[in-house]
N, C-alpha and C positions, 0 to 999 in steps of 0.2 A: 504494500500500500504506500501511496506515494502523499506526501502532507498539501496540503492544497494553500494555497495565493491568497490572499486575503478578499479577493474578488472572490471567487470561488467558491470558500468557507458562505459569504456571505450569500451567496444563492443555492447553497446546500441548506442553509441554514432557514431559509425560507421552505425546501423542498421537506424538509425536516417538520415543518409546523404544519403546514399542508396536506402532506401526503404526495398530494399531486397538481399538478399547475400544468396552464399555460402560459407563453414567453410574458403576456398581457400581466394574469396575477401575480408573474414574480416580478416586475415591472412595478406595478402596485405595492406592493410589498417591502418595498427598496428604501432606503433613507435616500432622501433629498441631496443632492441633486439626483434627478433622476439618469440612470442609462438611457444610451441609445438601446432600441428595439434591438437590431444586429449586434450591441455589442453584447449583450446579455446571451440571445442565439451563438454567437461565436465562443461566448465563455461555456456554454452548453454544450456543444460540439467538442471542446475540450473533455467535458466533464464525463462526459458517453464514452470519449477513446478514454480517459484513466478508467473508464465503468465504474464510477459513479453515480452515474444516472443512467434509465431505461428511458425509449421514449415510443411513442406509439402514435402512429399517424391516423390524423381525422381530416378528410379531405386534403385541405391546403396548409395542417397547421398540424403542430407537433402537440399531445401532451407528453410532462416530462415526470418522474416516477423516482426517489434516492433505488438508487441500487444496493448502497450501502449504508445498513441503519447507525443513526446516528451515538448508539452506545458504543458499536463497535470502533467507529472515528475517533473518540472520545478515549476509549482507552488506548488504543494507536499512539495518538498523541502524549497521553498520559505518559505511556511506559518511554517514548522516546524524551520528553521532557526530563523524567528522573536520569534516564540515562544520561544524559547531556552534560546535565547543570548538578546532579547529587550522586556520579558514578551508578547508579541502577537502584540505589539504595530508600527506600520510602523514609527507611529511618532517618538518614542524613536529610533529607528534604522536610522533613517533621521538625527535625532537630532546630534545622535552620528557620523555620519560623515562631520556634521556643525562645530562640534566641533575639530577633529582630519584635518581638512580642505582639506575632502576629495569632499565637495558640496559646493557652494556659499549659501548663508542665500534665495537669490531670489531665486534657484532656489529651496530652501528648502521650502519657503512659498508658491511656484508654485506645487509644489508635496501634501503640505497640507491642500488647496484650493480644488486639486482634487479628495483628499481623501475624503473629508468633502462633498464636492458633488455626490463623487460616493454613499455616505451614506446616501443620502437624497433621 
């Protein structure tokens, strides 16, 4: 799986709340400033070759369908973030927001509790 463009993300992410759309309701759907019609189509045509999206033709117009559910992107992302930034480690990424006092210490020993058992 390949991490998607922040373009991308963002019309997955409408594909995600939807289910399914036309080029129109993800158009709609868009923060301000709006896309071109084509360039959203053209981010779509991308998003079908990585197979991320299905599309199914109606007459003259595409509906568009994730291919890939959004938990599964989700932790994609996740595990290559820890990887990245905290060696692969949740602990070390836990730790690190113990420290910057972004978690309380409990609830950081409640998350390594869970770990240690999901691992057993």
């Amino acid at each position: 799986m390949n991490e998607l463009t922040k373009a991308e993300e963002q019309i997955m992410r409408v594909l995600w709340k939807k289910e399914r759309a036309f080029i129109k309701d993800i158009i709609e759907a868009l923060p301000e400033p709006k896309p071109a019609y084509n360039t959203v189509g053209t981010f779509l045509k991308i998003l079908e070759k990585k197979q991320f999206v299905n599309r199914k033709k109606y007459g003259n117009t595409y509906e568009y369908v994730a291919a890939v559910p959004k938990s599964q992107y989700t932790g994609f992302i996740m595990k290559s973030f820890v990887s990245k930034y905290f060696e692969g480690s949740v602990e070390h990424m836990l730790s690190f927001f113990v420290k910057n006092k972004d978690l309380d210490l409990e609830t950081f020993e409640e998350f390594t509790k869970k770990l240690k058992d999901d691992q057993s």
